[in-house]
C-alpha positions in Angstrom: -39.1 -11.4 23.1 -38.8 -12.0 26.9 -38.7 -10.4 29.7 -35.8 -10.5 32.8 -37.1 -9.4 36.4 -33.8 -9.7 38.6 -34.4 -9.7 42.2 -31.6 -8.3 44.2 -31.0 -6.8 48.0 -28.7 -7.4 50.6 -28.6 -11.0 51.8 -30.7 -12.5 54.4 -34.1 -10.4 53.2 -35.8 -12.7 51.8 -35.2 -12.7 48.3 -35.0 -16.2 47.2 -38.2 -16.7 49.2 -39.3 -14.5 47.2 -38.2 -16.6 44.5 -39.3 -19.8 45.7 -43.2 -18.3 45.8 -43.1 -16.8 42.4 -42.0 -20.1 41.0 -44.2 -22.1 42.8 -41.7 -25.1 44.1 -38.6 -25.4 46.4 -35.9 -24.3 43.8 -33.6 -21.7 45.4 -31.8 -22.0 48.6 -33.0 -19.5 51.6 -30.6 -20.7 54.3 -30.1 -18.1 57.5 -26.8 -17.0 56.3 -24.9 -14.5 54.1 -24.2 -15.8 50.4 -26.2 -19.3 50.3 -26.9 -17.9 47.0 -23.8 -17.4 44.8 -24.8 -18.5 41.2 -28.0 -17.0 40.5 -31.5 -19.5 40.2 -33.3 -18.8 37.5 -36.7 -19.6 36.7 -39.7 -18.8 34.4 -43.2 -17.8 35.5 -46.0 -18.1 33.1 -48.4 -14.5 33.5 -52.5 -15.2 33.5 -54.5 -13.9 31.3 -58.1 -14.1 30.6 -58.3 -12.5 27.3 -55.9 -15.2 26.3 -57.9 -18.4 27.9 -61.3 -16.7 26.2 -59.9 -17.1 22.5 -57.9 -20.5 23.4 -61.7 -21.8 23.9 -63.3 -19.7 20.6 -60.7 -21.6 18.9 -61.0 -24.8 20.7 -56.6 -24.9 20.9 -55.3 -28.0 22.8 -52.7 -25.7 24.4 -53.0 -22.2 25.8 -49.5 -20.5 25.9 -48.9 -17.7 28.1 -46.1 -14.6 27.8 -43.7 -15.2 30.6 -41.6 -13.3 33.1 -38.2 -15.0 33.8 -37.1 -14.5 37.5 -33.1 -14.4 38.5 -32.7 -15.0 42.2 -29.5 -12.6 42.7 -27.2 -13.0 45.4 -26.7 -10.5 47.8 -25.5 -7.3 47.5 -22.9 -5.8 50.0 -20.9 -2.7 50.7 -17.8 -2.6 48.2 -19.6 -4.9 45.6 -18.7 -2.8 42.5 -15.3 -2.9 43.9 -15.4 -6.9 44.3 -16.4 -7.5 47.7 -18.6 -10.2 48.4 -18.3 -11.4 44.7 -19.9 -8.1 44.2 -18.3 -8.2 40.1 -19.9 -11.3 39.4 -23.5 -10.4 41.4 -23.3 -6.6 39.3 -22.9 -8.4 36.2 -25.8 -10.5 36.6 -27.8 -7.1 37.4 -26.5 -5.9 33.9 -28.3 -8.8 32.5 -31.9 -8.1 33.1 -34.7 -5.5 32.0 -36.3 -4.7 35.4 -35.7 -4.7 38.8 -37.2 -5.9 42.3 -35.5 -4.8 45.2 -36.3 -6.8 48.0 -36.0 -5.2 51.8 -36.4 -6.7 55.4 -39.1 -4.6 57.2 -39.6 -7.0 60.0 -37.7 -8.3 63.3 -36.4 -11.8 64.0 -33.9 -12.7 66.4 -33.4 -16.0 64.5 -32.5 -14.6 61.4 -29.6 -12.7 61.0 -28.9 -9.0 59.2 -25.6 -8.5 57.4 -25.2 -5.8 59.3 -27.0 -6.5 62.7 -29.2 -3.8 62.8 -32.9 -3.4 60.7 -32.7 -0.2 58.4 -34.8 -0.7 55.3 -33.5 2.7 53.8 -30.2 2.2 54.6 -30.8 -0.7 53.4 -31.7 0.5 50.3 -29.3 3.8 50.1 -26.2 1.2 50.6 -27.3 -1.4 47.4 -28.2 1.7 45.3 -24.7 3.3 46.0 -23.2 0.2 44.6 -25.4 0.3 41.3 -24.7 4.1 40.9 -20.6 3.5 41.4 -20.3 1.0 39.3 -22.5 2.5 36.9 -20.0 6.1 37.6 -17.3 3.5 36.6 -19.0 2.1 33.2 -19.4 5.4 31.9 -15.8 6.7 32.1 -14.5 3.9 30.4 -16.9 4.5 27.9 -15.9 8.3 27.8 -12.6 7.9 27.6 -13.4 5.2 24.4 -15.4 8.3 23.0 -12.8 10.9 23.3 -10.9 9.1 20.9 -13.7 8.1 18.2 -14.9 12.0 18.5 -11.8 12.7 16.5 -13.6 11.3 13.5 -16.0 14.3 14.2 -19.2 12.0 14.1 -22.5 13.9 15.2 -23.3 10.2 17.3 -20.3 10.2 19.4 -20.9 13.9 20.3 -24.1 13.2 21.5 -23.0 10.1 23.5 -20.5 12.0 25.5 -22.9 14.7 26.3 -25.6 12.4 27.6 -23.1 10.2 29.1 -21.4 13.2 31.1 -24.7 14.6 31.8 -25.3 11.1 33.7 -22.0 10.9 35.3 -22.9 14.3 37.2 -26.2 13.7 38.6 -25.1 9.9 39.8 -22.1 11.5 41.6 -24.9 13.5 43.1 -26.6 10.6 44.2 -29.7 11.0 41.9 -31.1 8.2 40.0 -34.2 9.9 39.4 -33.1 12.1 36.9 -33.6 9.0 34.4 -37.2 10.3 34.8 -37.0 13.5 32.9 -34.7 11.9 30.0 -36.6 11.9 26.6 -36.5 8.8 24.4 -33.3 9.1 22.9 -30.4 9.8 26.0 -32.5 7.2 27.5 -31.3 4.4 24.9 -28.0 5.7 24.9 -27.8 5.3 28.3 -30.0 1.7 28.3 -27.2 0.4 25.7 -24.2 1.8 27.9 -25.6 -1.2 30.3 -26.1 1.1 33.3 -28.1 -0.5 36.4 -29.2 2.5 38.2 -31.4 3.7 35.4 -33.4 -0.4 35.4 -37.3 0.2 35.9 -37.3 -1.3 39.6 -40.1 -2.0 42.4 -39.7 -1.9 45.9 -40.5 -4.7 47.4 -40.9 -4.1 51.7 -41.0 -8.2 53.0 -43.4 -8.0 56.8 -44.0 -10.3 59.4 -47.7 -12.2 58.8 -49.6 -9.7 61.5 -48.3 -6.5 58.9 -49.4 -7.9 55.6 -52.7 -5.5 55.0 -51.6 -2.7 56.8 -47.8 -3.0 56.8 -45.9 -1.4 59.5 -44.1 1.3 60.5 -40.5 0.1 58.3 -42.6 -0.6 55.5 -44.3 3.0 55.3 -40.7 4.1 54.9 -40.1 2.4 52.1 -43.5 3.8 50.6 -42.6 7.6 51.3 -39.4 6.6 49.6 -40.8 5.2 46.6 -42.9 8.4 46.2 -40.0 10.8 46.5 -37.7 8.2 43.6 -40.8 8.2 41.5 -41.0 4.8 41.9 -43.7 1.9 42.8 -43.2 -0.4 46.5 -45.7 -3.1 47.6 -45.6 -5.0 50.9 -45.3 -9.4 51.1 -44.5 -11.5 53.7 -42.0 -13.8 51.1 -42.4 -16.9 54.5 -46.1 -17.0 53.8 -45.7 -16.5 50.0 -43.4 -19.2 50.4 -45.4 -21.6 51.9 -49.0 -21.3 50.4 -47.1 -21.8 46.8 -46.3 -25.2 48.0 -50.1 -25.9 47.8 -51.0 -28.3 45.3 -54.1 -27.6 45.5 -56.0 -24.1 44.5 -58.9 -23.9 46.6 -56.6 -25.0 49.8 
């Protein structure tokens, strides 16, 4: 069974460098302007493990095949994407597609490259692509309760217990709150998983630095950290240029 990572924030933050370093080659597009990704890239990453190269030689196999993590390079998100804007239909629906998600967001300053919004803000950042997961997710569920409200009239115990957990949802997203997925038990979690909601996705944050903030971060990437703790959530710190360029080695020890 395989596993789909999307990788999604506003454009310009560095997410199909991002791309580009987890694959290993020059595959996606990372121009220094808004959309230069509109169909998403898509590529497959092959995940190390030693347990796996230590029976490959007890059983002397000519090939060693690894799981694998397929990667979708999403284009950016905007304000008004789960109304249309920017694309913003087509780039949700590729969201819908995946089983987790990294959020990449610009913690550094460059004058040469350019913000959507001219301004560096890595939780707004964050707040504005999230809003546009949780209103298009506030959308997918009342379609799908107003689908219920008519199959209830068979009287099934199921639909019943859709609508609750469905409505339940609906409340706490118009709240804002996308960590209540955290206190669901199994079951309203699969009912919302198979509704196709994108707020409830396991993500990680992903805070892209300048070279000099790479151990230590900085003080926009620390944000994004106290964030993460408060959603519940995991964040990490990469500078996606550097990434970039040392996966272009060819050679392991350089």
């Amino acid at each position: 069974m395989g596993f789909k990572c999307g990788i999604i924030g506003l454009p310009n933050v560095g997410k199909s460098s991002l791309f580009n370093a987890l694959l290993g080659l020059q595959k996606a597009s990372s121009e220094n302007y808004p959309f230069c990704t509109i169909e998403p890239n898509i590529g497959k990453v092959p995940i190390p493990d030693t347990r796996l190269d230590k029976l490959s030689h007890i059983n002397k196999s000519k090939n060693t095949i690894y799981g694998q993590i397929e990667f979708l390079d999403i284009a950016g998100l905007v304000k008004g994407a789960n109304t249309g804007e920017g694309l913003g239909n087509k780039f949700l629906s590729n969201i819908r597609e995946v089983d987790a998600i990294v959020h990449v967001v610009r913690c550094f300053h460059d004058k040469n490259i350019t913000h959507v919004y001219d301004r560096i803000d890595p939780i707004d950042d964050i707040q504005i692509i999230e809003n546009e997961l949780i209103l298009s997710d506030i959308s997918r569920i009342e379609k799908n309760l107003y689908k219920l409200k008519k199959s209830i009239k068979t009287s099934k115990e199921s639909f019943i217990k859709e609508e609750a957990v469905l409505t339940k949802a609906k409340l706490e997203l118009e709240k804002g709150n996308i960590s209540f997925k955290n206190n669901l038990n199994e079951e309203d979690l699969n009912i919302l998983e198979n509704t196709g909601l994108l707020s409830i996705k396991p993500s990680l944050y992903v805070s892209n630095v300048n070279e000099d903030a790479i151990e230590l971060g900085n003080e926009l990437s620390s944000c994004v950290d106290n964030l993460a703790l408060k959603k519940n959530s995991k964040s990490i710190k990469i500078s996606t240029k550097i990434e970039e360029e040392l996966s272009s080695f060819k050679n392991k020890e350089e």
